[in-house]
LOKOL-634724 format. One line per field, with one value per residue (C-alpha): residue number from 0; residue in one letter; x negated, y, z negated. Coordinates in nm, 2 decimals. Each point is the difference from the previous one (the first is absolute). Last residue first. Layout:
// LOKOL-634724
seq <- [NUM|...]
type <- [a|...]
X <- [X|...]
Y <- [Y|...]
Z <- [Z|...]
//
This chain:
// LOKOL-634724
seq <- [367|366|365|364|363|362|361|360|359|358|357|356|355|354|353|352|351|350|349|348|347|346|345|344|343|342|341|340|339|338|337|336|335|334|333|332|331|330|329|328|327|326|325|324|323|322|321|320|319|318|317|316|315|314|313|312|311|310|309|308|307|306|305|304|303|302|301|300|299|298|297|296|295|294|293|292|291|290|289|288|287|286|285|284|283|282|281|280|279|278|277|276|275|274|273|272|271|270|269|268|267|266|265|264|263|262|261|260|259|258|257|256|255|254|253|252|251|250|249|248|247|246|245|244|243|242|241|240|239|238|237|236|235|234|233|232|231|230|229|228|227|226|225|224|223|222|221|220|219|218|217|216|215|214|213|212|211|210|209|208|207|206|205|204|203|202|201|200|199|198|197|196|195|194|193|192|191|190|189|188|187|186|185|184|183|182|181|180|179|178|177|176|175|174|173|172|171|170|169|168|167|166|165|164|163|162|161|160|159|158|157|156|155|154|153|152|151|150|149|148|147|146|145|144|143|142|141|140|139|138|137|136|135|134|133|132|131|130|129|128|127|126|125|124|123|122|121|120|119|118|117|116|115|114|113|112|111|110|109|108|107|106|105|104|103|102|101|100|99|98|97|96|95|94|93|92|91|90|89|88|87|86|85|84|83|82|81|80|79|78|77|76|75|74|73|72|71|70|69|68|67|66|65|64|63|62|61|60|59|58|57|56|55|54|53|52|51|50|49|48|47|46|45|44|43|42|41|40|39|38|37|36|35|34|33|32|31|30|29|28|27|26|25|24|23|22|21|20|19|18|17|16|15|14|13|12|11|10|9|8|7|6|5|4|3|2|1|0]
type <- [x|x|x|x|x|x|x|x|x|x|x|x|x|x|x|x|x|x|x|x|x|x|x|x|x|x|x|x|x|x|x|x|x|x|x|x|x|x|x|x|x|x|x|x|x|x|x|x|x|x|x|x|x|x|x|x|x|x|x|x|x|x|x|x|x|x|x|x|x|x|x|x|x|x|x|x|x|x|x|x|x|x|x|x|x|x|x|x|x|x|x|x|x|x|x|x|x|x|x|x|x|x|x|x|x|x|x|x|x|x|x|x|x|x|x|x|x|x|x|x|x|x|x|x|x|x|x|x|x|x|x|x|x|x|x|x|x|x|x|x|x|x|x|x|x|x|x|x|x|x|x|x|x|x|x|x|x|x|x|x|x|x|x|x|x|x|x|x|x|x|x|x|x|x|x|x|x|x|x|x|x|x|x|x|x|x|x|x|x|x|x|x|x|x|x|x|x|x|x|x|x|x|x|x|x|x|x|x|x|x|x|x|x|x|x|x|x|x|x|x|x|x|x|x|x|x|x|x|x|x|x|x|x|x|x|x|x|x|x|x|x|x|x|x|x|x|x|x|x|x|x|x|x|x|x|x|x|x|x|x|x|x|x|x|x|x|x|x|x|x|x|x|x|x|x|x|x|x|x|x|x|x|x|x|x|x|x|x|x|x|x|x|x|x|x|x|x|x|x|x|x|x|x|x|x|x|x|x|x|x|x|x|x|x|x|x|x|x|x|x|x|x|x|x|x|x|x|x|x|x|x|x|x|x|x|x|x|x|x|x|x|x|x|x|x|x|x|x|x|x|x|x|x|x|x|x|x|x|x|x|x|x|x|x|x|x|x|x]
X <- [-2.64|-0.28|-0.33|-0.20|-0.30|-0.17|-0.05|0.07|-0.06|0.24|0.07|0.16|0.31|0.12|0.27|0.23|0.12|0.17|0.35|-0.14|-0.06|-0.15|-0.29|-0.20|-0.28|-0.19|-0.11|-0.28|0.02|-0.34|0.02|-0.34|-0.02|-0.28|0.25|0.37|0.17|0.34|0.24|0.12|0.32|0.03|0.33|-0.08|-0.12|0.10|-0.15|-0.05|-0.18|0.37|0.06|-0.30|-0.27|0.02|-0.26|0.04|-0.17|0.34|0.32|0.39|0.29|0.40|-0.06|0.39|0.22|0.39|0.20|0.37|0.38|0.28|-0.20|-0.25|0.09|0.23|-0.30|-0.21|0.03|-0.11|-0.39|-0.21|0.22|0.14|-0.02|0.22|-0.16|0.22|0.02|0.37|-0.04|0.02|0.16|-0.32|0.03|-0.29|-0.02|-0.36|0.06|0.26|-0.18|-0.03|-0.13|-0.23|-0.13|0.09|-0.10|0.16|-0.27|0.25|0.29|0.30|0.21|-0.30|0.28|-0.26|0.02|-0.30|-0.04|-0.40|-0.06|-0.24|0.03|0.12|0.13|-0.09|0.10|-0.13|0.37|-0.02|0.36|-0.02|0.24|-0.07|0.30|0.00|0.04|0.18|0.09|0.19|0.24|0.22|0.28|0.31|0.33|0.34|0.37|-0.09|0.33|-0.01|0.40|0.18|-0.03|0.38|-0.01|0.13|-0.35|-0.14|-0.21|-0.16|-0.34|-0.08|-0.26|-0.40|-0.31|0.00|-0.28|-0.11|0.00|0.17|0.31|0.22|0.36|0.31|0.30|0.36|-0.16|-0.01|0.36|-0.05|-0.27|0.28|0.21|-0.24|-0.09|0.43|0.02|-0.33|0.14|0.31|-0.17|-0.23|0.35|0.18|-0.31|-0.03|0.36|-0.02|-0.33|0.17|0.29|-0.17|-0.23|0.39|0.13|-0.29|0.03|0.30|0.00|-0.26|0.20|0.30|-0.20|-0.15|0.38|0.10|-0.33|0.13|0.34|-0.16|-0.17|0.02|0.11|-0.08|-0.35|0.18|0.30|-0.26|-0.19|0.31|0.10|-0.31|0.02|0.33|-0.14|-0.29|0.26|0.18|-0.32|-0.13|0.31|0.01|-0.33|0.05|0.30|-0.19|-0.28|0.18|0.22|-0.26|-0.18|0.34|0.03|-0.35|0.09|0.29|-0.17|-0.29|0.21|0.23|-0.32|-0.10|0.37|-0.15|-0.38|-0.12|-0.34|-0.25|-0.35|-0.37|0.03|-0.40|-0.03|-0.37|-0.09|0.01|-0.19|0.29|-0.16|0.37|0.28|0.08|0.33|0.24|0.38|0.29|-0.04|0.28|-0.07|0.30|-0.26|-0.33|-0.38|-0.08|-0.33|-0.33|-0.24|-0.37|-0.36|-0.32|-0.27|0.00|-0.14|-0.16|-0.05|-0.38|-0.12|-0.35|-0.35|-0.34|-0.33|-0.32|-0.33|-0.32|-0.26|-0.29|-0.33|0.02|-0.08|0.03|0.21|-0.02|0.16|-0.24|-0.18|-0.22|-0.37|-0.15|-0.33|-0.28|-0.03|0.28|-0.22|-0.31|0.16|0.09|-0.14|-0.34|-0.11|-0.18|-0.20|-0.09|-0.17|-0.17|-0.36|0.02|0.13|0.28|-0.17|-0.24|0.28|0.20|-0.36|-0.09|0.36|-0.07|-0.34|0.20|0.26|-0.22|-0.25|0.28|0.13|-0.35|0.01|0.34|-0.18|-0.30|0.19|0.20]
Y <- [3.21|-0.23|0.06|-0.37|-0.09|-0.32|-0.34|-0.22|0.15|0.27|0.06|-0.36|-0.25|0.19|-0.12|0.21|0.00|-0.17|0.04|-0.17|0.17|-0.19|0.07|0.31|0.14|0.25|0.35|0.17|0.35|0.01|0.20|0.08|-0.04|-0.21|-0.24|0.11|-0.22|0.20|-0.25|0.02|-0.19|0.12|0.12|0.38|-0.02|-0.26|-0.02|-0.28|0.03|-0.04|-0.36|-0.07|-0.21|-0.37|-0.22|-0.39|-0.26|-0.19|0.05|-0.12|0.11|-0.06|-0.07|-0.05|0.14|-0.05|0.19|-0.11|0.03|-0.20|-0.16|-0.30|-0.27|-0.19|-0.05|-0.12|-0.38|0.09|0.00|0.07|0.27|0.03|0.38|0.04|0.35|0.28|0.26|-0.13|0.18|-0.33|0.11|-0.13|-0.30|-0.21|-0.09|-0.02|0.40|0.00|-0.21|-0.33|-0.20|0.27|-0.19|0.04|0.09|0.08|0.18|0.24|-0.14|0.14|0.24|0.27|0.21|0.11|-0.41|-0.23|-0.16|-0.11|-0.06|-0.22|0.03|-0.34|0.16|0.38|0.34|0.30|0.08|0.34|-0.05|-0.32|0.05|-0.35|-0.26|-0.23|-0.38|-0.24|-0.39|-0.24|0.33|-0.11|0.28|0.10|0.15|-0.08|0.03|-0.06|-0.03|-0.29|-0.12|0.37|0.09|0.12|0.23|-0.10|0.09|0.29|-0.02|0.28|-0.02|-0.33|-0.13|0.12|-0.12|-0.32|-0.15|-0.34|-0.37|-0.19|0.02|0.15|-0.08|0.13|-0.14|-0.06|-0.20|-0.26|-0.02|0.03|-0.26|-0.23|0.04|-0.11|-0.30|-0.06|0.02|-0.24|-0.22|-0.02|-0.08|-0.23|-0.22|-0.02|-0.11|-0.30|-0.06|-0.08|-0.24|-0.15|-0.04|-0.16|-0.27|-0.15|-0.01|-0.11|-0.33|0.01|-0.06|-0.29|-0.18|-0.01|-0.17|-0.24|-0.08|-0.09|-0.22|-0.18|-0.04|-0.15|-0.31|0.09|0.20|0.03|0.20|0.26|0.04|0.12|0.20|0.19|0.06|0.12|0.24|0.09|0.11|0.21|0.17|0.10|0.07|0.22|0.23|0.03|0.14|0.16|0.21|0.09|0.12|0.23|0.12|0.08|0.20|0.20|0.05|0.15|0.24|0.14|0.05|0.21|0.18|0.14|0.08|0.21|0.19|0.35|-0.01|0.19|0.14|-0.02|0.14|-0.04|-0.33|-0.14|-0.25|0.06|0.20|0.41|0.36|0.26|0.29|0.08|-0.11|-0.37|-0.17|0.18|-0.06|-0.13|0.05|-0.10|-0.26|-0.10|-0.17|-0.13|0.01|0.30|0.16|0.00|0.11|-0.07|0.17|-0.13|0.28|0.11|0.38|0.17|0.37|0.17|0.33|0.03|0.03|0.01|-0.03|0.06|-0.10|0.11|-0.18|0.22|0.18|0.41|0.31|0.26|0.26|0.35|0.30|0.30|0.22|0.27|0.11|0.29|0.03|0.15|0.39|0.06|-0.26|0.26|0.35|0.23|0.35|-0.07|0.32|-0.21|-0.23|0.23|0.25|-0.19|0.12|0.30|-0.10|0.18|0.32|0.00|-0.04|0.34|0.17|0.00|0.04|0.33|0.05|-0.04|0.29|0.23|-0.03|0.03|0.35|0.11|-0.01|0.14|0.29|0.02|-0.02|0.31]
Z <- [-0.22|-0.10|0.10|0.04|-0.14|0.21|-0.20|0.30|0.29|0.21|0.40|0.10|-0.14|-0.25|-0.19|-0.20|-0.37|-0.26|0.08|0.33|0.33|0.35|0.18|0.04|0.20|-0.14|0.14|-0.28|-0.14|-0.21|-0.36|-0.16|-0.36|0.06|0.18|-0.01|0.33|0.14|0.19|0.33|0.22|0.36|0.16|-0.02|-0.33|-0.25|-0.39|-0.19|-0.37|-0.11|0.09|-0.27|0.24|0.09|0.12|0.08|-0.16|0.01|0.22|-0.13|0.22|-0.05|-0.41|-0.01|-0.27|-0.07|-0.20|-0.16|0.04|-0.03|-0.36|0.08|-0.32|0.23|0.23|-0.27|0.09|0.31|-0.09|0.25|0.14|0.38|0.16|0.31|0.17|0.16|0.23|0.13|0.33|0.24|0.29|0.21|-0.10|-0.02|-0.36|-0.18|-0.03|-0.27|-0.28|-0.08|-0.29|-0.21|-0.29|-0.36|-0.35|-0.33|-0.23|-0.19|-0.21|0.13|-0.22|0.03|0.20|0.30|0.01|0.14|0.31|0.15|0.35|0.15|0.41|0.20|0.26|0.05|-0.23|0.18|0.24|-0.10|-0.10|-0.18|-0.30|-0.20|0.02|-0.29|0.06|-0.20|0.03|-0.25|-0.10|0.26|0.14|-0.08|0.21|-0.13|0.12|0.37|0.19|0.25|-0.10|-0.12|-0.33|-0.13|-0.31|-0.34|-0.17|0.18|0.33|0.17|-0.23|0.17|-0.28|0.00|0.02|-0.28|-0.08|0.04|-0.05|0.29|0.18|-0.26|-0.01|0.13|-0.22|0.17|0.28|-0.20|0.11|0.29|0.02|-0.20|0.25|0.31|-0.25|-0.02|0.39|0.06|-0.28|0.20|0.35|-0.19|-0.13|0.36|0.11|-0.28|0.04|0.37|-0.03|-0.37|0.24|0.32|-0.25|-0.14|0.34|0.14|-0.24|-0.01|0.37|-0.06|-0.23|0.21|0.28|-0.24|-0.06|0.36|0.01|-0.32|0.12|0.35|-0.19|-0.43|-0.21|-0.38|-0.01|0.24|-0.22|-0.28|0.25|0.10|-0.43|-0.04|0.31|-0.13|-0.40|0.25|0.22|-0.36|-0.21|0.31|0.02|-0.42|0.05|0.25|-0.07|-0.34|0.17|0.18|-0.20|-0.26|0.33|0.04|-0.38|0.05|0.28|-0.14|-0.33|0.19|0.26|-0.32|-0.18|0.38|0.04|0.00|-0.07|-0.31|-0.03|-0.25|0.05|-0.04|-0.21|-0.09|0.23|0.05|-0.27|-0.05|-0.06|-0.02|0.21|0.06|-0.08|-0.11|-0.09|0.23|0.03|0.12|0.39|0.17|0.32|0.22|0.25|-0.16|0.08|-0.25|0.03|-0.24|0.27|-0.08|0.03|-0.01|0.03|-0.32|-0.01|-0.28|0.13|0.02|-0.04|0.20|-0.15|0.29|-0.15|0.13|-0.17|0.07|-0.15|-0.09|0.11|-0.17|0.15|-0.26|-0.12|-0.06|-0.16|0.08|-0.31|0.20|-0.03|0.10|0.14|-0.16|-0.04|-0.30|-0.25|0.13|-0.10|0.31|0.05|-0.18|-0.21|-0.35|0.18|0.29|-0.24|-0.25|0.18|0.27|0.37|-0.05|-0.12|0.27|0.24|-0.11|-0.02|0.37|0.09|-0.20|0.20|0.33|-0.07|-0.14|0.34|0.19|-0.16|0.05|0.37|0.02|-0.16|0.22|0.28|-0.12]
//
């Protein structure tokens, strides 16, 4: 049996014997490889990158924005008795100074008004027939005085001396009696102009007292008309992250494309420069340039400020970012080799992100 087993072993290693010969023969390896070579080097792969670039980074912050007119009026009604007539404006009516707002009717004023002129005619009638009488017998005094002579002449000169004041008391008297009539008939007359509110100044109107109908009774102090100036315009810019600051450029233009685009403005106040506490307004007063085209600006519009403005800086494709556990990454492809490195950011733009540390300029970047 040994010799068998022995034998069997002998087989076994001369066949390996001839397996090896036969792949180590010429044109043998070439044609018998497992794997062809273009599926033996590395594999490539088609990733969506970006690159490190140096630019300005730009920032802008766009709020809606109201037209507001800051000088406001009351158009009220000074008068007792007062009915309201009618309107002559409504709303967003754009007016002149002493344009008629309003007519109202004052019971009993145009009876005031003659009554207090044919006083005043009275008056001066009554004096001036009063004066030529004390005046016609101060004449005729002086003429007796030029005549007499001894103690008739010093009798006389007394005479002409108290017509004299008599003549100076009267026009005194009349002339006071006369100012306190003019003062009745010019306090009339007010009344009566008091019939027609007019416009203060150039403007627009707000709005009219919506609770009054023609034939109703308007008490004295009742505002009939509110308006305001058009000479001075602001727009108020939502300012809830509180970004806009004094003085900031700002430029207005209309989601509408009814304003001509290219107005521009400064930033004159805004919430935060008033200490008060209560203050939750969130808002920014925008003036224009050019306030001519305030009437032109529609009851709504846009406004954009550039609130940061860095150059030379470098920004990266916001996608190529990546956040892990609280830290900020992005994926570098060199030699078609891809590098996780940490970066440190700053600030976002529509346009991309800054990095302030872990890439150059020029890297490859893996966008997500």
């Amino acid at each position: 049996m040994s010799r068998i087993k022995r034998g069997r072993r002998i087989g076994a290693l001369l066949a390996a014997l001839a397996v090896c010969c036969y792949l180590a023969a010429p044109g043998v390896r070439a044609q018998d490889d497992l794997l062809p070579p273009d599926e033996v080097a590395p594999q490539e792969y088609n990733y969506k990158t970006g690159t490190v670039e140096r630019t300005t980074l730009v920032r802008e912050q766009q709020g809606r924005g109201t037209i507001y007119y800051p000088k406001l009026y009351q158009v009220k009604n000074e008068q007792a008795g007062a009915t309201l007539v009618e309107y002559k404006v409504k709303a967003r009516d754009q007016v002149k100074a002493g344009d008629v707002l309003a007519v109202l009717s004052i019971e009993g004023v145009d009876i005031r008004v003659q009554e207090a002129q044919r006083a005043v005619e009275r008056i001066q009638r009554e004096t001036a027939q009063g004066v030529a009488e004390r005046e016609d017998r101060l004449e005729d005094a002086r003429e007796t005085l030029a005549e007499s002579s001894g103690y008739g002449w010093e009798l006389q000169n007394i005479e002409v001396q108290r017509q004299e004041t008599e003549l100076e008391r009267y026009r005194t008297q009349q002339a006071y009696a006369l100012s306190l009539q003019q003062k009745e008939l010019e306090k009339a007359q007010k009344a009566q102009a008091g019939t027609e509110l007019k416009a203060p100044v150039d403007g627009e109107i707000i709005s009219v007292a919506s609770d009054l109908r023609s034939g109703d009774s308007v008490d004295a102090g009742k505002v009939l008309v509110y308006m305001h100036a058009l000479d001075v315009a602001v727009i108020t810019v939502d300012n809830s992250y509180h970004t806009l600051r004094y003085n900031m450029e700002v430029t207005v233009d209309d989601p509408r494309s009814i304003l001509r685009e290219g107005l521009t403005g400064r930033v004159v106040a805004t919430d935060d420069m008033v200490p008060d506490e209560t203050t939750t307004s969130n808002v920014a007063l925008v003036e224009l340039d050019d306030l001519e085209v305030a009437a032109e600006i529609p009851g709504l519009c846009n406004a954009t400020a550039n609130t940061a403005y860095l150059e030379n800086v470098l920004m990266v494709p916001s996608n190529a970012i990546t956040l892990e556990d609280g830290r900020t990454y992005v994926t570098k492809l060199k030699d078609n080799m891809l590098q996780k490195r940490r970066v440190i950011t700053g600030m976002n733009t529509k346009d991309g992100t800054w990095i302030l540390q872990g890439v150059s300029e020029g890297d490859v970047l893996v966008l997500e």
